[in-house]
N, C-alpha and C positions, 0 to 999 in steps of 0.2 A: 531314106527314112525307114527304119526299122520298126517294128509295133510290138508290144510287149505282150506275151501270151495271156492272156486270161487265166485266171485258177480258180475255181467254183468251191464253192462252200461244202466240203464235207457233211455237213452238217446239216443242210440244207435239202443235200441231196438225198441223204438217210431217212429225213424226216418224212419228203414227199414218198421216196419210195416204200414206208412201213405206212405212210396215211394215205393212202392215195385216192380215195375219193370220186371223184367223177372228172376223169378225162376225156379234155375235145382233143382229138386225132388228125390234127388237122392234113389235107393230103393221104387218106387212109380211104384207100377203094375195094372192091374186089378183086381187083388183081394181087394174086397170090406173089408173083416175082416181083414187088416193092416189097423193101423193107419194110413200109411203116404195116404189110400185113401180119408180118411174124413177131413186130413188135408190141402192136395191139391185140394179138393172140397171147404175148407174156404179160402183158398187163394184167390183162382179163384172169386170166388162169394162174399164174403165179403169185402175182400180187395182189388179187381180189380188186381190181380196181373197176369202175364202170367206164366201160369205153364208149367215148360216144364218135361217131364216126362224122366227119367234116370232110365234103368234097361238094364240088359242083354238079355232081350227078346224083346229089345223097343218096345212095345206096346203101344199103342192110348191108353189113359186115359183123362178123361172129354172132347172130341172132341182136343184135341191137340195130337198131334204126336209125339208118344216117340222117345227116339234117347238107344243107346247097352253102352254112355260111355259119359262122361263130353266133353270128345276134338271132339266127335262128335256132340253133341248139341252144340259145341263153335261154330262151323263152320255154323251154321245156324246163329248166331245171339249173342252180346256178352253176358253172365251172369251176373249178377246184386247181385244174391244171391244163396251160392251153398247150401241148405235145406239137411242136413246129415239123413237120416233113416238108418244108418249103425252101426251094431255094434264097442262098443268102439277098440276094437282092430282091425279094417278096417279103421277106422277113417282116419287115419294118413296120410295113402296114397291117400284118397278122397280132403282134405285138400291141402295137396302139388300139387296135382293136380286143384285144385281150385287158390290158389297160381299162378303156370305157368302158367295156362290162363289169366290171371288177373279180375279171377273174384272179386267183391268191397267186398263179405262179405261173411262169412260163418256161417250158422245157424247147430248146432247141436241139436236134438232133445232130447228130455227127456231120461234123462239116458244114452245120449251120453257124455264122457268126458273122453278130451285128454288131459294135461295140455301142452304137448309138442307140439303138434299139433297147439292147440291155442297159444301159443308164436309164433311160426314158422310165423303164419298169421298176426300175430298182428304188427310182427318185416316187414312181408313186406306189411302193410300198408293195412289191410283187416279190415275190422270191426270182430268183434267176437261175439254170443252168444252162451253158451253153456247147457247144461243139462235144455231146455226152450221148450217149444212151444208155436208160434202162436196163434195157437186159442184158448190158456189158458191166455196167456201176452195179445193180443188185448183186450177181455172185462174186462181182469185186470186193463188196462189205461186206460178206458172208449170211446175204439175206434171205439167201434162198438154196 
């Protein structure tokens, strides 16, 4: 059985990354050799966006204040965009949780893909990208 690739909304994807809002980071620590730090340093800086840092140690990353869990960074302030750095099979539960906050959109990082997941979001009215990054898509659409 073969699976048919995904293809993400141009459109969708433009709009998060010129509005970007208050992104949870989810998987974003001090360690500097993760991706999700140099990609939440492009958010932040590039794009103007508010990173809000997600991890179990919640740790301060780029002068913001991490939060241990999504429904605790909800309680500071709503989500705009939940940034997945979780492996594909954590996914799912990040997402429904993204979902019941009502967070607007869910960004899953390269090499993250749920198909189920992303139906789940899409059906309650979330934007979707998935298996994408940021800071590869921005100067792909000449954003930056």
């Amino acid at each position: 059985m073969t699976s048919t690739p995904h293809t993400n909304d141009p459109d969708v994807v433009r709009r998060l990354l010129t509005e970007p809002g208050r992104w949870a980071v989810v998987g974003l620590s001090d360690n500097t050799d993760r991706p999700a730090y140099g990609v939440a340093r492009f958010l932040q800086e590039r794009l103007g966006a508010e990173v809000v840092p997600v991890h179990p140690r919640a740790v301060d990353v780029h002068g913001e204040h991490g939060f241990p869990d999504l429904a605790t960074a909800d309680r500071h302030g709503p989500l705009d965009v939940v940034d997945c750095f979780v492996n594909s099979s954590r996914v799912g539960a990040v997402v429904d949780e993204a979902i019941r906050l009502g967070a607007h959109a869910v960004w899953m990082q390269l090499g993250v893909v749920d198909e189920e997941a992303a139906a789940r979001a899409r059906a309650a009215g979330l934007d979707v990208v998935m298996d994408a990054c940021p800071a590869i898509e921005a100067p792909r659409l000449g954003l930056v």
